[in-house]
Structures are given as structure tokens and as C-alpha cells.
LUMVOBA-391841 format. One record per residue: residue number from 0; residue in three letters; chain; y, x, z of N, C-alpha, C in turn. Coordinates in nm, 4 decimals. Each point is the difference from the previous one (the first is absolute). Example, Ala and Ser with C-alpha at 12.3 -4.5 7.8 and 13.67 -1.06 7.14 Angstrom:
# LUMVOBA-391841
+-----+------+-------+----------+----------+----------+----------+----------+----------+----------+----------+----------+
|  nr | rest | kette |  n.north |   n.east |     n.up | ca.north |  ca.east |    ca.up |  c.north |   c.east |     c.up |
+-----+------+-------+----------+----------+----------+----------+----------+----------+----------+----------+----------+
|   0 |  ala |     A |  -0.5690 |   1.3190 |   0.7800 |   0.1190 |  -0.0890 |   0.0000 |   0.1200 |   0.0900 |   0.0000 |
|   1 |  ser |     A |   0.1050 |  -0.0350 |  -0.0720 |   0.1190 |   0.0820 |   0.0060 |   0.1090 |  -0.0770 |   0.0730 |
+-----+------+-------+----------+----------+----------+----------+----------+----------+----------+----------+----------+
//
This chain:
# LUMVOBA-391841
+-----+------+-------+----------+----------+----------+----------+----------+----------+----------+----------+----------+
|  nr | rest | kette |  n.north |   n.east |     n.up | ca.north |  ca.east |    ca.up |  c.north |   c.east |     c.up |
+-----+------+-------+----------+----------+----------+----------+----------+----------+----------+----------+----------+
|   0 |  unk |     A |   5.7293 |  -9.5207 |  -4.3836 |   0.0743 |  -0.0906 |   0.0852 |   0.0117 |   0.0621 |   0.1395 |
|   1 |  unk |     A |   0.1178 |   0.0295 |   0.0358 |   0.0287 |   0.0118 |   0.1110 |  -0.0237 |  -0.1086 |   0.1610 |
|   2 |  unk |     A |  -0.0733 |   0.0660 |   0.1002 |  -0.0031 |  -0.0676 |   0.1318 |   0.1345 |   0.0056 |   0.0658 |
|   3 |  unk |     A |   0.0297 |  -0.0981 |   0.0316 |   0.1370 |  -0.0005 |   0.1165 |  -0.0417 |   0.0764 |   0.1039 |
|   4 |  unk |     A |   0.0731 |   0.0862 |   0.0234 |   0.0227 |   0.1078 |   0.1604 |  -0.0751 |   0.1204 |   0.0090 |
|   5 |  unk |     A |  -0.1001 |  -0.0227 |  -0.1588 |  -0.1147 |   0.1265 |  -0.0065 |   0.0804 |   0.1157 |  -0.0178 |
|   6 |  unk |     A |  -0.0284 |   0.1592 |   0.0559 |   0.0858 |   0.1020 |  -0.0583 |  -0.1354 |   0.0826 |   0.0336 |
|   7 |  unk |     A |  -0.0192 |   0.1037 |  -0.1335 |  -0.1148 |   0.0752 |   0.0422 |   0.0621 |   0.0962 |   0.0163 |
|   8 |  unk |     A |   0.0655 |   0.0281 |   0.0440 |   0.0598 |   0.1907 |   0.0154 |   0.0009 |  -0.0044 |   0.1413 |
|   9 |  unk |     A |  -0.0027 |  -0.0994 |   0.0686 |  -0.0289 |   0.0047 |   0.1689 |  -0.1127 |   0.0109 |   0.1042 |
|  10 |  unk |     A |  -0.0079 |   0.0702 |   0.0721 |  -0.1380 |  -0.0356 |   0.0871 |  -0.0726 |  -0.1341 |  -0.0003 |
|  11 |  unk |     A |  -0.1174 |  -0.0143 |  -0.0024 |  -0.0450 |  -0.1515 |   0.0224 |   0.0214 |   0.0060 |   0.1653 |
|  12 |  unk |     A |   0.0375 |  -0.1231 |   0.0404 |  -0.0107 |  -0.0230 |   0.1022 |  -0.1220 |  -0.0616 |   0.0824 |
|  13 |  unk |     A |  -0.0005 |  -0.0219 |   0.1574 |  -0.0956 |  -0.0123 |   0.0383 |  -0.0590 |  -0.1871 |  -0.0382 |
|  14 |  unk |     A |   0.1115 |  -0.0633 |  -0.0030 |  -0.0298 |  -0.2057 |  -0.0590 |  -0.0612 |   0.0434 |  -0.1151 |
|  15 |  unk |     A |   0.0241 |   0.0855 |  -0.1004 |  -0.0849 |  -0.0047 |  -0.1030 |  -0.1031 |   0.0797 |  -0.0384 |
|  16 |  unk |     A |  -0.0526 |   0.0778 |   0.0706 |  -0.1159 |   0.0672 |   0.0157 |  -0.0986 |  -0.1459 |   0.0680 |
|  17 |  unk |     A |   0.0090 |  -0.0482 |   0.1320 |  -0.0872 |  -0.1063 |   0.0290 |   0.0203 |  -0.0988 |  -0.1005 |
|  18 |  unk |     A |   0.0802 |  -0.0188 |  -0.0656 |  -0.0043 |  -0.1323 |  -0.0768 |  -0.1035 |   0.0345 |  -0.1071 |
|  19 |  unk |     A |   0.0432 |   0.0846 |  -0.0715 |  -0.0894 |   0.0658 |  -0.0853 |  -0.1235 |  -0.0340 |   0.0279 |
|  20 |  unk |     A |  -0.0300 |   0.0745 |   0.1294 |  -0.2070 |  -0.0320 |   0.0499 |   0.0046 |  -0.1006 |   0.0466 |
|  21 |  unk |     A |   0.0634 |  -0.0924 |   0.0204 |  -0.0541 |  -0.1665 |   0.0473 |  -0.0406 |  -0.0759 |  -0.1194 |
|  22 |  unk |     A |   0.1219 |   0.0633 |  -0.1265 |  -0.0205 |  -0.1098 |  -0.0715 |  -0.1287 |   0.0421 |  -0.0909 |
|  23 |  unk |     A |  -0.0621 |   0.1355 |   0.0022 |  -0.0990 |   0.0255 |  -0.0833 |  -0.1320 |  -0.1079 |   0.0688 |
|  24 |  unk |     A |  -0.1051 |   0.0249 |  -0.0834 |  -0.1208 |  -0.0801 |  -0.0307 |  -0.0935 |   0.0193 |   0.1325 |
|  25 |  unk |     A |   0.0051 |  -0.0269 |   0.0551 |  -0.1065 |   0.0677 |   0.1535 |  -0.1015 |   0.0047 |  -0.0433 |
|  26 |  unk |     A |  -0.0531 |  -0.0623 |  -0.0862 |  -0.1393 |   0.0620 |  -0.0151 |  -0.0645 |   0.0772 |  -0.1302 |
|  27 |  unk |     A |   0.1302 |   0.0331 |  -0.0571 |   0.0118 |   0.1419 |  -0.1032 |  -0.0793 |   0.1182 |   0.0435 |
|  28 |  unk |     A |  -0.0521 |   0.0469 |  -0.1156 |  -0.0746 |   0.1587 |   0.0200 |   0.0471 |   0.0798 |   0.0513 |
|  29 |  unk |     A |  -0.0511 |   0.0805 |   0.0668 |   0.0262 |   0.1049 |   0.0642 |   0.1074 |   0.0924 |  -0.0825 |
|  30 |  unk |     A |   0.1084 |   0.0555 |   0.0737 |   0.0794 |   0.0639 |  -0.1010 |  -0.0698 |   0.1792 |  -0.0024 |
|  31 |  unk |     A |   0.0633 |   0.1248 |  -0.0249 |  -0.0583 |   0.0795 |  -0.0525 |  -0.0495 |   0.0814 |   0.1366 |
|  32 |  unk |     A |   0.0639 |  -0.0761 |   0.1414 |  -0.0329 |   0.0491 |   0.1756 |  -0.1537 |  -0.0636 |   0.0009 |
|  33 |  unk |     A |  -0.0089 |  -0.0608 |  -0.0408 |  -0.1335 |  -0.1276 |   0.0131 |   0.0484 |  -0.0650 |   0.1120 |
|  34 |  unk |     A |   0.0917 |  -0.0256 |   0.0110 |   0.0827 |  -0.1307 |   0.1005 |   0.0372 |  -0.0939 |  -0.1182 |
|  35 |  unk |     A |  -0.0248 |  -0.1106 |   0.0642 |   0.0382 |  -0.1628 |  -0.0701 |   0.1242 |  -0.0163 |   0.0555 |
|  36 |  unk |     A |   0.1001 |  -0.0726 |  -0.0373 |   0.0949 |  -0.1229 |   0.0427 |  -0.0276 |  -0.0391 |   0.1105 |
|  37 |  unk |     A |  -0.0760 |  -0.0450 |   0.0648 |  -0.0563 |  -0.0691 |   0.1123 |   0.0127 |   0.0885 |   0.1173 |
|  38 |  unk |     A |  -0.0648 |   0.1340 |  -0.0302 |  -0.0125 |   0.1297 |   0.0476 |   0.1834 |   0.0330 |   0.1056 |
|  39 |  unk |     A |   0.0602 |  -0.0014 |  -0.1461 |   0.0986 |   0.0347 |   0.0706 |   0.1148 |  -0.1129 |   0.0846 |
|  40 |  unk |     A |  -0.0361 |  -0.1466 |  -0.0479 |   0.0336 |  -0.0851 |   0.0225 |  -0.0025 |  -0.0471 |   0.1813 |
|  41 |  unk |     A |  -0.1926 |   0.0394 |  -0.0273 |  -0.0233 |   0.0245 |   0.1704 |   0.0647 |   0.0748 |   0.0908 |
|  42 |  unk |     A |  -0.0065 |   0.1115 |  -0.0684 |   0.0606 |   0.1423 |   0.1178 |   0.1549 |   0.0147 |  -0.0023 |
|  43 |  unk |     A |   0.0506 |  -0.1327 |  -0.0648 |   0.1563 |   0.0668 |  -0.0067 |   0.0701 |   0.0227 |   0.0759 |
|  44 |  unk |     A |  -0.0273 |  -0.0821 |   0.1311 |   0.0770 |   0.0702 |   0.1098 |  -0.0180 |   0.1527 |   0.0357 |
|  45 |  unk |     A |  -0.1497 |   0.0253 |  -0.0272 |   0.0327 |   0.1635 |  -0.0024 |   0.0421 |   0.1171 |  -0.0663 |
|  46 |  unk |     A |  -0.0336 |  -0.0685 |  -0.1294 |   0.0034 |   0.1008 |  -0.1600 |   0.1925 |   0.0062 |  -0.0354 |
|  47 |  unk |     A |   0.0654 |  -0.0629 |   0.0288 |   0.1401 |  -0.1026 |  -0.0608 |   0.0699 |   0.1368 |   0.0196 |
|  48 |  unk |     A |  -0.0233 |   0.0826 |   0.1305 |   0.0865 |   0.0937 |  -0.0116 |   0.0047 |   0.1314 |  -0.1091 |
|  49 |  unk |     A |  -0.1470 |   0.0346 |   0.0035 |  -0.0686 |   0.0986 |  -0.0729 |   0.0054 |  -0.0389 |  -0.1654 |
|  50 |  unk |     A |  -0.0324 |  -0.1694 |  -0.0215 |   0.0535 |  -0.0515 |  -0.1364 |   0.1108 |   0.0739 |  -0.0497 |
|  51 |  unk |     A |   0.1368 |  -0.0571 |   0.0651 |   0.1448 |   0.0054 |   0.0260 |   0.0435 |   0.1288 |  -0.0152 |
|  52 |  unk |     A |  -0.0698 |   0.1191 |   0.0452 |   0.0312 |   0.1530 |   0.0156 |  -0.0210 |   0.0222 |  -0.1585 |
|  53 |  unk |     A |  -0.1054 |  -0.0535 |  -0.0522 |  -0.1129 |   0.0718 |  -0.1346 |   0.1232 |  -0.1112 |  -0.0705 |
|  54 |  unk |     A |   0.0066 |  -0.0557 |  -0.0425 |   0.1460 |  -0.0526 |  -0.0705 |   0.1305 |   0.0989 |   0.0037 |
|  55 |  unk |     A |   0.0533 |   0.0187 |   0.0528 |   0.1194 |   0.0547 |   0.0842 |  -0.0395 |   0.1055 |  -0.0740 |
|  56 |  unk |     A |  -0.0968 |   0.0939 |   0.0474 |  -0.0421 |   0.1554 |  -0.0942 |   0.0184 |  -0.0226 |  -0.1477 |
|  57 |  unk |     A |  -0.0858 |  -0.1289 |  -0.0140 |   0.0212 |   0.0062 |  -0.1675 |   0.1372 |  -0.0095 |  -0.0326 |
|  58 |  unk |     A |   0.0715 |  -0.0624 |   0.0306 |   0.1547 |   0.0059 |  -0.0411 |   0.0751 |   0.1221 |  -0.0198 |
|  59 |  unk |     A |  -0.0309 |   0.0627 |   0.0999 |   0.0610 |   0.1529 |   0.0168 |  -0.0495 |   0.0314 |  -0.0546 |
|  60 |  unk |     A |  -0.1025 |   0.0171 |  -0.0465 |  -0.0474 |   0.1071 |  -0.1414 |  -0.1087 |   0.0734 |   0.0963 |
|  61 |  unk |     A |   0.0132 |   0.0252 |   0.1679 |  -0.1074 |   0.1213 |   0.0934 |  -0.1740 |  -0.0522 |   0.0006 |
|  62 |  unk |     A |   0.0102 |  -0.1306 |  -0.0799 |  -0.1726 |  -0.0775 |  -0.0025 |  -0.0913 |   0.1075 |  -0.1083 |
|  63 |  unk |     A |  -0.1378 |   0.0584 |   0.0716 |  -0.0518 |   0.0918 |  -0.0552 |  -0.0963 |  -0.0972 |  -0.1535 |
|  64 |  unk |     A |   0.0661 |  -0.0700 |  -0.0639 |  -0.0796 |  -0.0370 |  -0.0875 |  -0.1585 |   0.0046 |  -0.0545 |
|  65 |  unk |     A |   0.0185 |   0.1142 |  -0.0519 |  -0.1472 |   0.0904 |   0.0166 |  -0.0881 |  -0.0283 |   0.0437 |
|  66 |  unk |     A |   0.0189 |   0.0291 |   0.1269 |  -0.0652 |  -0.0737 |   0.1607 |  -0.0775 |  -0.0790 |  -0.0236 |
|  67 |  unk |     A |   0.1285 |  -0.1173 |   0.0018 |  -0.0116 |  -0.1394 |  -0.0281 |  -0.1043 |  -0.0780 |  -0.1325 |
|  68 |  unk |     A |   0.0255 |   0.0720 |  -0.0577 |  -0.0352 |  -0.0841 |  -0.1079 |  -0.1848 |   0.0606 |  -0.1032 |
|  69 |  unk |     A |  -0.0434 |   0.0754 |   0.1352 |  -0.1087 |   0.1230 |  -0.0446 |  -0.1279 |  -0.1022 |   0.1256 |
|  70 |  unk |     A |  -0.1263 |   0.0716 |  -0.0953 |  -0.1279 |  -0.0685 |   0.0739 |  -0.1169 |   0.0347 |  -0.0513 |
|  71 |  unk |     A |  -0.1307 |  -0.0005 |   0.0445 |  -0.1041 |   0.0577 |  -0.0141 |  -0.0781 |  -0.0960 |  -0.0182 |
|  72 |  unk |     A |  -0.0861 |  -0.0330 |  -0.1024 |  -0.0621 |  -0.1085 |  -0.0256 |  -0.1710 |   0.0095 |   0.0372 |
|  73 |  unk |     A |  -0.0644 |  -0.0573 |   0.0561 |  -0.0867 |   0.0318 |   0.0091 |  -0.1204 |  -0.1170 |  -0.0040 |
|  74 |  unk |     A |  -0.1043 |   0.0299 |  -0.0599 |  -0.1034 |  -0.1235 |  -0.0924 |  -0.0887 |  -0.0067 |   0.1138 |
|  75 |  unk |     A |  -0.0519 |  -0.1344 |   0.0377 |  -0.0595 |  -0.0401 |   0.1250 |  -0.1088 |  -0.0732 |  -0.0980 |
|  76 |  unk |     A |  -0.1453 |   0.0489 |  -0.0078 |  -0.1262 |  -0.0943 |  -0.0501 |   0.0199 |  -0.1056 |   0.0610 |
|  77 |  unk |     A |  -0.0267 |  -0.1388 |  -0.0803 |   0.0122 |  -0.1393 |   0.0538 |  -0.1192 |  -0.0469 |   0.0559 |
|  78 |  unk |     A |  -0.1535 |   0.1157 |  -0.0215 |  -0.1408 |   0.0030 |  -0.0228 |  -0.0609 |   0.0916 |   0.0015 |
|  79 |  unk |     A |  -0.1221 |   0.0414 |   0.0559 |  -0.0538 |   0.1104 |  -0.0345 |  -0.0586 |   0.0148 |  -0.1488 |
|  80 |  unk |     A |   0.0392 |   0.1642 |  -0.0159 |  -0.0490 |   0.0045 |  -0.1231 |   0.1085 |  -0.0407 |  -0.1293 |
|  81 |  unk |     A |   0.1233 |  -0.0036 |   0.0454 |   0.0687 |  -0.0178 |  -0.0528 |   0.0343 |   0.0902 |  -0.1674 |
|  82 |  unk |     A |   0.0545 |  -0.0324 |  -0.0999 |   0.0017 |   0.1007 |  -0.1142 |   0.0845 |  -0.0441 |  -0.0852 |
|  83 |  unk |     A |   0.0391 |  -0.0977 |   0.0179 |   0.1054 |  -0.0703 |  -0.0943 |   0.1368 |  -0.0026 |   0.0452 |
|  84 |  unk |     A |   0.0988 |  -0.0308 |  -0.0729 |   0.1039 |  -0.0395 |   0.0038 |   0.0427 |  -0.1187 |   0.1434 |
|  85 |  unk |     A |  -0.0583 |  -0.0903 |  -0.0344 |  -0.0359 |  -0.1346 |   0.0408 |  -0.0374 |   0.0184 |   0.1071 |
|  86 |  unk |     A |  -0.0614 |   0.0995 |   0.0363 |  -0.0798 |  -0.0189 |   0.1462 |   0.0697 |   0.0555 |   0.1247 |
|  87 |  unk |     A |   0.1463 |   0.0334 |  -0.0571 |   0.0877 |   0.0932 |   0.1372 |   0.0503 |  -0.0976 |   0.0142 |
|  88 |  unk |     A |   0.0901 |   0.0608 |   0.1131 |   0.0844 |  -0.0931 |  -0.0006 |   0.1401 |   0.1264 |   0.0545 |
|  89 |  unk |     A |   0.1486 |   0.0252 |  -0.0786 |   0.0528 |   0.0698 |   0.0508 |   0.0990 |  -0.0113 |   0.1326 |
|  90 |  unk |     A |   0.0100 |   0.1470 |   0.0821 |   0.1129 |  -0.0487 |   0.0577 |   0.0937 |   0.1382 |   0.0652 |
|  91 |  unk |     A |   0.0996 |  -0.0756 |   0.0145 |   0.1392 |   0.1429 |  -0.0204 |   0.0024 |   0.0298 |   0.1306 |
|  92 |  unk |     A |  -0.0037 |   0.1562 |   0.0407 |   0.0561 |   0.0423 |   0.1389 |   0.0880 |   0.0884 |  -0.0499 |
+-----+------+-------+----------+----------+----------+----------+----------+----------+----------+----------+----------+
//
């Protein structure tokens, strides 16, 4: 089923990039930045431009994907003495 006025072959614009993050869950998990909804919700007066740019790239095809979508996981003991599975806890830089 088609949306009225939707066309994906166009840049997203900037109304629907914020609409997008308003209407998500604010207090949703951290996405793969370890920023929440909230996160960016707060800072949008500062982030909106830098958002807006990283959109824009992706369209053009010049967004380093790769980059983007790459991370280093690393297991944090929840306890000393840790040895299990159970007892980390992970997290992505």
C-alpha cells in the first residue's frame, strides 16, 4: 500500500528526519552510538545539523558505510572474578 506524497528516490528532508526522532520511543535502547532517543532528542538543537549532513551523504551514495556501521565490542566483568557468560556485561566502542 502506497503512502500519499511518499517518494523514496528523493532526499529525506529536514521535517522528516525530526519527525522521525520525536516520534521514536524516548526511552528505547541505546542504538548501535550508545545514544538513546532522548540523547538526541535533548541535543537537537545542536546535533540537527550534523544529523541532516549524515542523511544527505547517505543519499548521495559519499556516506562511508563501513565506518558507520563497524564497532569493537568489549566485555566489562559485572563482578570480580568474573568467568561466565552472565557475568559481563557488553559494550560497543
Amino acid at each position: 500500500m502506497a503512502v500519499a506524497g511518499m517518494n523514496l528516490s528523493r532526499p529525506f528532508t529536514p521535517d522528516e528526519i525530526s519527525a522521525a526522532l520525536f516520534t521514536m520511543d524516548m526511552n528505547a535502547s541505546p542504538g548501535p552510538d550508545d545514544f538513546s532517543p532522548s540523547f538526541y532528542k535533548h541535543f537537537w538543537s545542536e546535533l540537527r545539523e550534523d544529523v541532516h549532513q549524515l542523511f544527505e551523504r547517505f543519499f548521495d551514495g559519499s556516506l562511508d558505510l563501513d565506518g558507520l556501521n563497524r564497532a569493537h565490542f568489549v566485555l566489562l566483568p559485572k563482578k570480580d572474578g568474573a568467568r561466565t557468560a552472565d557475568t559481563f556485561r557488553p559494550i560497543s566502542l
